[in-house]
mmCIF file as Biopython writes it, N, C-alpha, C and O atoms, coordinates in Angstrom:
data_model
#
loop_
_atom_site.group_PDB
_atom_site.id
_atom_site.type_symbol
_atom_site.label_atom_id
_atom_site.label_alt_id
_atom_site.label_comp_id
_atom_site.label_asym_id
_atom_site.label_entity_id
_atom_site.label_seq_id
_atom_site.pdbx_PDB_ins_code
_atom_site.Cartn_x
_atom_site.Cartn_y
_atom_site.Cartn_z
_atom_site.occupancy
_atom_site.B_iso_or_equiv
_atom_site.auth_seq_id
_atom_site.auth_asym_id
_atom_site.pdbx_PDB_model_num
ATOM 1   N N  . UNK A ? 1  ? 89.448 24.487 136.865 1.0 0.0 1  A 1 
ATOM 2   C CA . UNK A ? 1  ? 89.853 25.874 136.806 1.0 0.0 1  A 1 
ATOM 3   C C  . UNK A ? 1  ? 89.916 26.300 135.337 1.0 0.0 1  A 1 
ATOM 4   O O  . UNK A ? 1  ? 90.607 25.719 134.500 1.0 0.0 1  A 1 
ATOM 5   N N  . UNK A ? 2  ? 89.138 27.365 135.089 1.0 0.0 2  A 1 
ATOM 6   C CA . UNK A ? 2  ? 89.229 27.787 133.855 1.0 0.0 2  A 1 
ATOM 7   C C  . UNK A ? 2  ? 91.114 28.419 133.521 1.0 0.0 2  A 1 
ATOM 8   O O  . UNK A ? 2  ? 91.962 28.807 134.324 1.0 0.0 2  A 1 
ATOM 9   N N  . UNK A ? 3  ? 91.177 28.233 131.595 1.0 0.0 3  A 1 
ATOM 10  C CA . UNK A ? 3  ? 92.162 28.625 131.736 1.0 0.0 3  A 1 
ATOM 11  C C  . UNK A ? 3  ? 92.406 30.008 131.475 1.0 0.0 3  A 1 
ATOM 12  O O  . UNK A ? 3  ? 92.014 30.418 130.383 1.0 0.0 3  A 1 
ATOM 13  N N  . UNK A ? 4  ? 92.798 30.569 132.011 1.0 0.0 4  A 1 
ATOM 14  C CA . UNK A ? 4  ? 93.467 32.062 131.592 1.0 0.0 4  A 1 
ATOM 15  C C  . UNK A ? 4  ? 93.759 33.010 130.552 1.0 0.0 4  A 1 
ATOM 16  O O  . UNK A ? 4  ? 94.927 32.841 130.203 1.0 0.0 4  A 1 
ATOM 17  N N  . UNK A ? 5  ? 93.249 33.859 129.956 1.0 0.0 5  A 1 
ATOM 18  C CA . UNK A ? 5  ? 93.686 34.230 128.166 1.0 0.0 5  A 1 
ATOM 19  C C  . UNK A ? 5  ? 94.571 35.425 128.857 1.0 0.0 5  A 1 
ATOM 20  O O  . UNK A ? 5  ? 94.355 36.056 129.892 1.0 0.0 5  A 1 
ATOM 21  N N  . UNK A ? 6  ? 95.701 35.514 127.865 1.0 0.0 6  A 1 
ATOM 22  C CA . UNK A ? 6  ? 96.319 37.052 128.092 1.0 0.0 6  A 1 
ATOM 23  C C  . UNK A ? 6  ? 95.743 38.485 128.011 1.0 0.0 6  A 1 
ATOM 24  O O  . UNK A ? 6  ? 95.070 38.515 126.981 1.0 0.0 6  A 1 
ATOM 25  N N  . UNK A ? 7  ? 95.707 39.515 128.541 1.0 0.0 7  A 1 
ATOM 26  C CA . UNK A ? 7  ? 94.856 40.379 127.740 1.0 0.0 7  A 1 
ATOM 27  C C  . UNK A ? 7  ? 95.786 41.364 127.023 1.0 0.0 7  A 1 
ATOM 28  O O  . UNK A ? 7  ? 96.456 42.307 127.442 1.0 0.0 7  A 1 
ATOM 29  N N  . UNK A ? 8  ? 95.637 40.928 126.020 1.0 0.0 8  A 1 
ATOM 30  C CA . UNK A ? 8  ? 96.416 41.977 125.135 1.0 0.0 8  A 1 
ATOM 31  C C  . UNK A ? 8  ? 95.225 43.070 124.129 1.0 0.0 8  A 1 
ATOM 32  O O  . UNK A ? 8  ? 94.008 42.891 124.170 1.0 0.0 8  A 1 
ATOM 33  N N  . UNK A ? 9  ? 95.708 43.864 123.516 1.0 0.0 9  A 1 
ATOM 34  C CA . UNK A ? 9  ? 94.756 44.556 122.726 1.0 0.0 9  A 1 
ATOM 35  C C  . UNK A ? 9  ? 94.949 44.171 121.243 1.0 0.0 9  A 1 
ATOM 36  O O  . UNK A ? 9  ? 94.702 44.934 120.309 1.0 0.0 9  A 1 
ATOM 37  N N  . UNK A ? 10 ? 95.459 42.797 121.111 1.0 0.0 10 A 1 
ATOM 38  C CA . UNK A ? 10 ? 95.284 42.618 119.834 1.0 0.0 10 A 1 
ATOM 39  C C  . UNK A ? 10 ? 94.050 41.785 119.583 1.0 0.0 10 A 1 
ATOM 40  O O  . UNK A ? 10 ? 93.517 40.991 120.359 1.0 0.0 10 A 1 
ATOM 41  N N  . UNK A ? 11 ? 93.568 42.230 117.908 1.0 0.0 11 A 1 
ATOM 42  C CA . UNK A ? 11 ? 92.281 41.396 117.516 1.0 0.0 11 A 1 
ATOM 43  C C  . UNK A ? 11 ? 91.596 42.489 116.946 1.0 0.0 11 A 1 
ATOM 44  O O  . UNK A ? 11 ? 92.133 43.594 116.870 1.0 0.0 11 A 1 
ATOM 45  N N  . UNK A ? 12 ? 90.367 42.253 116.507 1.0 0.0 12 A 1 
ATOM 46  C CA . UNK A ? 12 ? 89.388 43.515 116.005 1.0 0.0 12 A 1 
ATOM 47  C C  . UNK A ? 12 ? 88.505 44.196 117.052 1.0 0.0 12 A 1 
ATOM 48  O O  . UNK A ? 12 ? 88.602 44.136 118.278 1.0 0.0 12 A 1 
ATOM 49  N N  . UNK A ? 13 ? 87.669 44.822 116.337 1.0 0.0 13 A 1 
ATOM 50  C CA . UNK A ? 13 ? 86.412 45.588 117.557 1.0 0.0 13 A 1 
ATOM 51  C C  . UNK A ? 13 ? 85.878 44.757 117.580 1.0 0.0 13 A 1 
ATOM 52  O O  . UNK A ? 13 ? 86.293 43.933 116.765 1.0 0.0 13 A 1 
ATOM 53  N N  . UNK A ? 14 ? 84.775 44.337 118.330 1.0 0.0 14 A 1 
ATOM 54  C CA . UNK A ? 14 ? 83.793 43.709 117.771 1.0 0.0 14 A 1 
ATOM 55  C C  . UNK A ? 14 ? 82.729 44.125 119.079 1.0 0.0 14 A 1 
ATOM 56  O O  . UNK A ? 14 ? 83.018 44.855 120.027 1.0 0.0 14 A 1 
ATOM 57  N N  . UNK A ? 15 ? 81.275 43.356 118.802 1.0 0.0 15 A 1 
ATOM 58  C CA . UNK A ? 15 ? 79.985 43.476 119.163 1.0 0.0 15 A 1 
ATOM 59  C C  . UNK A ? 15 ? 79.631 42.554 119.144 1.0 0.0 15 A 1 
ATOM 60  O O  . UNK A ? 15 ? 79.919 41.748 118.259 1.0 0.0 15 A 1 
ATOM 61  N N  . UNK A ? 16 ? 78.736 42.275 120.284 1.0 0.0 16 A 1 
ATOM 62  C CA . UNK A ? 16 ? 78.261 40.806 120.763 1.0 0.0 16 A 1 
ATOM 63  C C  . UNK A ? 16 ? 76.911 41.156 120.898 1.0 0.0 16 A 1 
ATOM 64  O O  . UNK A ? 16 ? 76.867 42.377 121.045 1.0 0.0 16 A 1 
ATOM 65  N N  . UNK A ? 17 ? 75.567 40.568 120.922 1.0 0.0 17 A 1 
ATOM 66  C CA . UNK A ? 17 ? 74.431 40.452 121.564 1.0 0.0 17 A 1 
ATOM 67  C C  . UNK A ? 17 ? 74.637 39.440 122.817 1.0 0.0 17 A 1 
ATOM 68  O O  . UNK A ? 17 ? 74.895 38.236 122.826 1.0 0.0 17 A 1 
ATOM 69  N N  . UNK A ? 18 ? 74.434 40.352 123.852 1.0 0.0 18 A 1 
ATOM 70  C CA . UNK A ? 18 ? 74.616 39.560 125.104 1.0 0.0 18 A 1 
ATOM 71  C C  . UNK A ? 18 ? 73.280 39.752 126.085 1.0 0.0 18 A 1 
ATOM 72  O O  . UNK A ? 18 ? 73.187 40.817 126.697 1.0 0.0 18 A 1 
ATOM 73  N N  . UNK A ? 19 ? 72.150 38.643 126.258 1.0 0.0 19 A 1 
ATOM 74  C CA . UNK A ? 19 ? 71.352 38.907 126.830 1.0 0.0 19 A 1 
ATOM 75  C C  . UNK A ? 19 ? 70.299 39.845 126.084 1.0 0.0 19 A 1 
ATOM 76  O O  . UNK A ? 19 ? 69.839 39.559 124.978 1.0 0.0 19 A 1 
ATOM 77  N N  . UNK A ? 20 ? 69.966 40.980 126.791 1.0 0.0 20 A 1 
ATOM 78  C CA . UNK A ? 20 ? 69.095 41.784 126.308 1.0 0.0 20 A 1 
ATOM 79  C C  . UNK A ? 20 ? 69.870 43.349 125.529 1.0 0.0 20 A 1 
ATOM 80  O O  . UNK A ? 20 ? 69.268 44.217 124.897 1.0 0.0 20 A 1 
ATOM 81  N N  . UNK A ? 21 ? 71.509 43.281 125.886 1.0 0.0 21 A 1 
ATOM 82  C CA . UNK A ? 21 ? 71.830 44.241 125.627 1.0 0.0 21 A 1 
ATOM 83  C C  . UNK A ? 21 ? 73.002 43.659 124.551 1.0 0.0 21 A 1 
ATOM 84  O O  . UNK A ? 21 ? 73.173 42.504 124.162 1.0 0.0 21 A 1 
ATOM 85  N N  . UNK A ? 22 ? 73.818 45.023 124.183 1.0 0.0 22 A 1 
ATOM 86  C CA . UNK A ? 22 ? 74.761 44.893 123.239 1.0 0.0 22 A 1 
ATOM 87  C C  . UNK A ? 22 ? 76.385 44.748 124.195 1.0 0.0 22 A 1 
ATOM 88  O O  . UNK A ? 22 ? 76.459 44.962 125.405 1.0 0.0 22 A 1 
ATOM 89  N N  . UNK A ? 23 ? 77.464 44.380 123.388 1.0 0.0 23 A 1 
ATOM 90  C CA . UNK A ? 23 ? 78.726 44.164 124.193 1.0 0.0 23 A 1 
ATOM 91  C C  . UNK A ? 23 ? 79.715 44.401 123.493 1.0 0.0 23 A 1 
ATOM 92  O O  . UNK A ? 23 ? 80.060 43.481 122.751 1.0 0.0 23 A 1 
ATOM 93  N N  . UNK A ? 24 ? 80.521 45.676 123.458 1.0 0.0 24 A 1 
ATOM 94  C CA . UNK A ? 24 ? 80.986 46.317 122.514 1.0 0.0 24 A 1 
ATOM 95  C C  . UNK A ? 24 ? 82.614 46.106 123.118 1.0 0.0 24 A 1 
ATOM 96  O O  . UNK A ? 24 ? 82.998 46.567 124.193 1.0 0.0 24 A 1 
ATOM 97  N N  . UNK A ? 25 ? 83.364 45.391 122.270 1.0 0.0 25 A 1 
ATOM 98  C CA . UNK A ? 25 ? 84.859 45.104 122.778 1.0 0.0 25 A 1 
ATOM 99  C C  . UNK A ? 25 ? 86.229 46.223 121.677 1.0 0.0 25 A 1 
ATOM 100 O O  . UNK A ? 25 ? 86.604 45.956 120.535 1.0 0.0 25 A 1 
ATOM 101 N N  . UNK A ? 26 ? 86.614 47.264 122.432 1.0 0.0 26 A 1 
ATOM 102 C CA . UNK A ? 26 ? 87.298 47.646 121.581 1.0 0.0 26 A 1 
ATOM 103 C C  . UNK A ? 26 ? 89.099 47.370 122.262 1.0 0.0 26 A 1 
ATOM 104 O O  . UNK A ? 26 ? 89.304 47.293 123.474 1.0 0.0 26 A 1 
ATOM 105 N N  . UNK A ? 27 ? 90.272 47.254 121.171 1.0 0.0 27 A 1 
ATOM 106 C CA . UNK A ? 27 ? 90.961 46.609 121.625 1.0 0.0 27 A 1 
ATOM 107 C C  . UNK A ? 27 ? 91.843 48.191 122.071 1.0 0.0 27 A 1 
ATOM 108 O O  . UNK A ? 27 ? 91.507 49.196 121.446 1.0 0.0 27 A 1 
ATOM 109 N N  . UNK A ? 28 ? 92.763 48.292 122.974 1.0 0.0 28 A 1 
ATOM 110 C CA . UNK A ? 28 ? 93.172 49.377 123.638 1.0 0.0 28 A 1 
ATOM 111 C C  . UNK A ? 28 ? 94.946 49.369 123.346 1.0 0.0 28 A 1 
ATOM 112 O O  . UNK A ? 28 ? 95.688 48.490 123.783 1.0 0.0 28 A 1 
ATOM 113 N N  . UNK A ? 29 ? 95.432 50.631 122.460 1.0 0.0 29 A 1 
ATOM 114 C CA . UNK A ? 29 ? 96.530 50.998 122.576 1.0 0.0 29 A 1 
ATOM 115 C C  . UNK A ? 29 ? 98.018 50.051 123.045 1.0 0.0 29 A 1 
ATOM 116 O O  . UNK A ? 29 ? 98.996 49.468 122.577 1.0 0.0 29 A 1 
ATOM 117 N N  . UNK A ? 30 ? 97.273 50.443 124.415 1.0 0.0 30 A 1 
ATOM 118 C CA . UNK A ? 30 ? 98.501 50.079 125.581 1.0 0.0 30 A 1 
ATOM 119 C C  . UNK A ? 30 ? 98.451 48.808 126.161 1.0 0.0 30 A 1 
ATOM 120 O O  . UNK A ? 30 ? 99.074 48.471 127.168 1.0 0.0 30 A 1 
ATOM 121 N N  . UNK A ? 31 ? 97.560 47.988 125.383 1.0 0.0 31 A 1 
ATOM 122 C CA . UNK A ? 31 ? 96.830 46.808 125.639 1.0 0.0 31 A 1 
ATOM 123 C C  . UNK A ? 31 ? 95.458 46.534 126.173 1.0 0.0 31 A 1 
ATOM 124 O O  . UNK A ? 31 ? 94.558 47.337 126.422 1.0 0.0 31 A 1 
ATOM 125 N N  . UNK A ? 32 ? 95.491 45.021 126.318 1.0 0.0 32 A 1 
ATOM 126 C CA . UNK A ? 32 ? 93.538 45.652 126.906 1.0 0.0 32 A 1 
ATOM 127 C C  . UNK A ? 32 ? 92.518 45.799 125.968 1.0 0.0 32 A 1 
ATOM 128 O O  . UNK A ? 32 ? 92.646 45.919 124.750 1.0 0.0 32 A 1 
ATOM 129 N N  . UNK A ? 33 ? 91.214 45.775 126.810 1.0 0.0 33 A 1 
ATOM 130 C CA . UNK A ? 33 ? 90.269 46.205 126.126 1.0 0.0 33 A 1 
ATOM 131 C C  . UNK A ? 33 ? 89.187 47.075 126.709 1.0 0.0 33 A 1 
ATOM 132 O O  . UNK A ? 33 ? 88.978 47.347 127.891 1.0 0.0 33 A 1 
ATOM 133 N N  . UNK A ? 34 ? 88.578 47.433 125.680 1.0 0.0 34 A 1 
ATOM 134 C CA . UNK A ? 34 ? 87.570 48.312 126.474 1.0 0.0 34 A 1 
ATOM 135 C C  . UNK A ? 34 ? 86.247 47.920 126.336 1.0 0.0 34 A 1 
ATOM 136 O O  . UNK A ? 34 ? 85.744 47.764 125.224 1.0 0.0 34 A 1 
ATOM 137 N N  . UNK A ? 35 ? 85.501 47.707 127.612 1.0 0.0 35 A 1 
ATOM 138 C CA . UNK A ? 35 ? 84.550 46.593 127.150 1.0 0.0 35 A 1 
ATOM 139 C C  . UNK A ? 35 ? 83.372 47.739 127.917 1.0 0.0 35 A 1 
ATOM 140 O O  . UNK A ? 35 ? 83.392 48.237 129.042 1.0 0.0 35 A 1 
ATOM 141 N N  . UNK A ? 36 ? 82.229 47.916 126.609 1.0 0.0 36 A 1 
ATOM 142 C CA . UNK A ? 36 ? 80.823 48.311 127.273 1.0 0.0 36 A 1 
ATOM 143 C C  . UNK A ? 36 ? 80.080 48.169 126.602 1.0 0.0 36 A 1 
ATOM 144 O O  . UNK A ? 36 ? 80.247 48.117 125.383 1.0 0.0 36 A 1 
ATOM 145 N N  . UNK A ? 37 ? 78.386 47.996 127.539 1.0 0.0 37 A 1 
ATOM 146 C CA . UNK A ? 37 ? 77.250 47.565 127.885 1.0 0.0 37 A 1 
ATOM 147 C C  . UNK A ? 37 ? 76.453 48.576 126.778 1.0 0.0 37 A 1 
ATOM 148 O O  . UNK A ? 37 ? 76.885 49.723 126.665 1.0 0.0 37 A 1 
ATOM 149 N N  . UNK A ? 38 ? 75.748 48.318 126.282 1.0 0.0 38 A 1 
ATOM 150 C CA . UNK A ? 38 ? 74.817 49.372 125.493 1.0 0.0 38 A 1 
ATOM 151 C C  . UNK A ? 38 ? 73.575 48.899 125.027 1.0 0.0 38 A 1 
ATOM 152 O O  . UNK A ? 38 ? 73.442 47.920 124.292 1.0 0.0 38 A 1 
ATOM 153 N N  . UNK A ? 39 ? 72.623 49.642 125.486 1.0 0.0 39 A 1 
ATOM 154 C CA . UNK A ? 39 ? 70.953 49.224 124.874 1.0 0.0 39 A 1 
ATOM 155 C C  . UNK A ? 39 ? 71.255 49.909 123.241 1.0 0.0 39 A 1 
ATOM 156 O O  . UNK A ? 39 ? 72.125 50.669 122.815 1.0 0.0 39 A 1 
ATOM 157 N N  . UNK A ? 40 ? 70.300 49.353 122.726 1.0 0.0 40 A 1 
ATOM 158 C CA . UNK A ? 40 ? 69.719 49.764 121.532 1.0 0.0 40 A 1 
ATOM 159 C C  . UNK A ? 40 ? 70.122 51.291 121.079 1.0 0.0 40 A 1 
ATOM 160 O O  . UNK A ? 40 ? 70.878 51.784 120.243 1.0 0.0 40 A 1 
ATOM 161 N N  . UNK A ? 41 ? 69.252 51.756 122.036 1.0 0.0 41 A 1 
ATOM 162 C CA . UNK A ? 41 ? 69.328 53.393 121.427 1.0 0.0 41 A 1 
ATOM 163 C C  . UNK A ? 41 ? 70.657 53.842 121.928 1.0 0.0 41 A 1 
ATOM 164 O O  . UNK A ? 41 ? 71.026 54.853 121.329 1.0 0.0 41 A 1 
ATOM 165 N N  . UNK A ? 42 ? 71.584 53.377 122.927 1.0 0.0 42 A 1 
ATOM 166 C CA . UNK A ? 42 ? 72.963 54.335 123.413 1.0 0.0 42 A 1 
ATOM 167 C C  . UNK A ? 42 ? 73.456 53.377 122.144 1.0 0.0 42 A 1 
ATOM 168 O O  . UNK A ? 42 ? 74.256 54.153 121.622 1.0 0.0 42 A 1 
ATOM 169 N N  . UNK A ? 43 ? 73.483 52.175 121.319 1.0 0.0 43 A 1 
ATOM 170 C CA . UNK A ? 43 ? 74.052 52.259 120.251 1.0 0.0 43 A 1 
ATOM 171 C C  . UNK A ? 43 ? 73.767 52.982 119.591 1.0 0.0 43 A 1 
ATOM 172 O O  . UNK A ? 43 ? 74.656 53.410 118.855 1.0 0.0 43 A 1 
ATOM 173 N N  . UNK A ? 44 ? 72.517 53.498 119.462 1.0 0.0 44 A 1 
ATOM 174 C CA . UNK A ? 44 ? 71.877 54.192 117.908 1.0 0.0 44 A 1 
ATOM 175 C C  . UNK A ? 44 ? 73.270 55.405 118.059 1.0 0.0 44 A 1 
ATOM 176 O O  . UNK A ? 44 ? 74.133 55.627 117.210 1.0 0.0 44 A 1 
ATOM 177 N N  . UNK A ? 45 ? 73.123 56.022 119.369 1.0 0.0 45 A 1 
ATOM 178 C CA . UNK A ? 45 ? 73.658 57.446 119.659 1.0 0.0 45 A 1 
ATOM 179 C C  . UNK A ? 45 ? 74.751 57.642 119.631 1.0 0.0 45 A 1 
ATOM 180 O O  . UNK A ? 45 ? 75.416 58.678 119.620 1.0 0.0 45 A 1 
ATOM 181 N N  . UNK A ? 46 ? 75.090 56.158 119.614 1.0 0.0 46 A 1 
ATOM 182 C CA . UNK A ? 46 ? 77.102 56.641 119.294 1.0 0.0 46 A 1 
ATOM 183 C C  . UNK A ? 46 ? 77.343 56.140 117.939 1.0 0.0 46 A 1 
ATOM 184 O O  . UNK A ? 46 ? 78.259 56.668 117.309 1.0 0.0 46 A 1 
ATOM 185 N N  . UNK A ? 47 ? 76.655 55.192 117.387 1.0 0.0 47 A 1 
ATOM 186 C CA . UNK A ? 47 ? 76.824 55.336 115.730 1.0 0.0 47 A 1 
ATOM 187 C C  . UNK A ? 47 ? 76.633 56.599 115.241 1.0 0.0 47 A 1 
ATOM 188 O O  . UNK A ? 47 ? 77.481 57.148 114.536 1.0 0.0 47 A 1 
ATOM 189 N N  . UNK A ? 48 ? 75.516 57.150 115.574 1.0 0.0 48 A 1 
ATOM 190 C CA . UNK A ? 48 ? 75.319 58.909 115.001 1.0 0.0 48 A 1 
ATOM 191 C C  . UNK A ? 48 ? 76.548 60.046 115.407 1.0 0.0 48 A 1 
ATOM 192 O O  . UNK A ? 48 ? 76.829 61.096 114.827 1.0 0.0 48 A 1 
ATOM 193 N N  . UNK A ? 49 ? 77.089 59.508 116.466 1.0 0.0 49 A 1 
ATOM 194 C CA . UNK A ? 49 ? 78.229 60.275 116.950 1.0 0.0 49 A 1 
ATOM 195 C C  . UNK A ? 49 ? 79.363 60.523 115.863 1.0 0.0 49 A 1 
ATOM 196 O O  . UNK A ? 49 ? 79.929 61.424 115.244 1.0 0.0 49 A 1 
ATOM 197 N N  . UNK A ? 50 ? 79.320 58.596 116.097 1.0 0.0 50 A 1 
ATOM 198 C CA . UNK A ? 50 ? 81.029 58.330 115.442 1.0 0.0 50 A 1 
ATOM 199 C C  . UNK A ? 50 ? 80.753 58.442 113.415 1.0 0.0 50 A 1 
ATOM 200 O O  . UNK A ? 50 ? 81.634 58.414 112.556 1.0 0.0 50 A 1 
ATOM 201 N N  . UNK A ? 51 ? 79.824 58.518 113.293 1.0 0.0 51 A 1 
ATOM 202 C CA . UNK A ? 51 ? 79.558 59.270 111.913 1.0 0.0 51 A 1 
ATOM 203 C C  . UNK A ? 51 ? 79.341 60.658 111.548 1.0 0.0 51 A 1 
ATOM 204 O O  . UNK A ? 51 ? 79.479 61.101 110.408 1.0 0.0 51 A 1 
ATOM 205 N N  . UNK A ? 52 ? 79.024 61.265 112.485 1.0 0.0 52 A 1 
ATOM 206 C CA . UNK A ? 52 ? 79.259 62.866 112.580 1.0 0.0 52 A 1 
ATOM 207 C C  . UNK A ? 52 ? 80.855 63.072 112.629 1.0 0.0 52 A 1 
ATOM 208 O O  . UNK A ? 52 ? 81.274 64.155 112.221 1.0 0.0 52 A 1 
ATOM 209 N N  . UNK A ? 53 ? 81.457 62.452 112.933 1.0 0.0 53 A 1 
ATOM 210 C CA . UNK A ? 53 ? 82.759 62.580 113.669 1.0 0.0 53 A 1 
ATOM 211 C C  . UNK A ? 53 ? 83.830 62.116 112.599 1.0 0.0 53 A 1 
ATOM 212 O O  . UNK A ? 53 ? 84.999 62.489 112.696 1.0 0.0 53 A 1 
ATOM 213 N N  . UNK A ? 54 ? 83.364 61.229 111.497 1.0 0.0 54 A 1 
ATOM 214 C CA . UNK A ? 54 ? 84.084 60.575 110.235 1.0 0.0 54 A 1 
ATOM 215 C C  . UNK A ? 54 ? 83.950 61.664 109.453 1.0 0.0 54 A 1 
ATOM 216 O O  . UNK A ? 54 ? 85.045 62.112 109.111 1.0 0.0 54 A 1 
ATOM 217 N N  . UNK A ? 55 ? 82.484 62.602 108.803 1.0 0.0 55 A 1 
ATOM 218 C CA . UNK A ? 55 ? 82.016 63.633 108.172 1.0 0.0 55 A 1 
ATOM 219 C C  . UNK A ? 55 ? 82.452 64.446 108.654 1.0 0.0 55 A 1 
ATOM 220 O O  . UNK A ? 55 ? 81.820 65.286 108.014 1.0 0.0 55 A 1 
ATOM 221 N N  . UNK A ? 56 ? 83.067 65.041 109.318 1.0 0.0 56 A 1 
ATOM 222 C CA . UNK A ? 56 ? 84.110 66.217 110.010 1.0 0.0 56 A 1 
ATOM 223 C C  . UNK A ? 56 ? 85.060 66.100 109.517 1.0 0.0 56 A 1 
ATOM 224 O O  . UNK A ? 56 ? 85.354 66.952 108.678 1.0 0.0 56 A 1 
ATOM 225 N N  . UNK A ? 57 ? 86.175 64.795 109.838 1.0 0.0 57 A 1 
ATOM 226 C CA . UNK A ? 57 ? 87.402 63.933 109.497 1.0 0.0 57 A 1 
ATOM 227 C C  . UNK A ? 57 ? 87.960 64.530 108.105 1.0 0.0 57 A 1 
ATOM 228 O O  . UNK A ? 57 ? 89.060 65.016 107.841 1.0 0.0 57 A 1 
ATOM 229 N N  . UNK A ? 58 ? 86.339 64.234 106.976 1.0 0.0 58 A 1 
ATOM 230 C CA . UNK A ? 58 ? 86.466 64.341 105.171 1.0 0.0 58 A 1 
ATOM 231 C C  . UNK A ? 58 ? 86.445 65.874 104.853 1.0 0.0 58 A 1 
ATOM 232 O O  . UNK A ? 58 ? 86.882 66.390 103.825 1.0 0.0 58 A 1 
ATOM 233 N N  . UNK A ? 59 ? 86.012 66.348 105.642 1.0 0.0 59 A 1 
ATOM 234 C CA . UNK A ? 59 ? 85.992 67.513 105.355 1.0 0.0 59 A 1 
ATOM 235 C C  . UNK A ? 59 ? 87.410 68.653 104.900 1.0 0.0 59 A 1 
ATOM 236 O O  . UNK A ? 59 ? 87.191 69.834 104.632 1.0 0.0 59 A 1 
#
């Protein structure tokens, strides 16, 4: 029997290459994580997002 990890939301973001796609772990508030699937280009599209979104921030 595998053993068990807690899920807490502590730790960093991070990104995995998993298979053919990407595996994007972000750690959550209230604990937890938030875990999603992304090809190539839905990364491209939320890096362009979340940098539009920093350049707003400075403004």
């Amino acid at each position: 029997m595998a053993a068990m990890k807690p899920r807490t939301g502590n730790g960093p973001m991070e990104v995995t290459k998993e298979g053919r796609g990407l595996v994007m772990r972000v750690p959550l508030e209230g604990g937890g994580r938030l875990v999603v699937e992304l090809n190539g280009a839905e990364a491209q599209e939320l890096g362009d997002a979340l940098l539009a979104a920093v350049l707003l921030v400075k403004k």
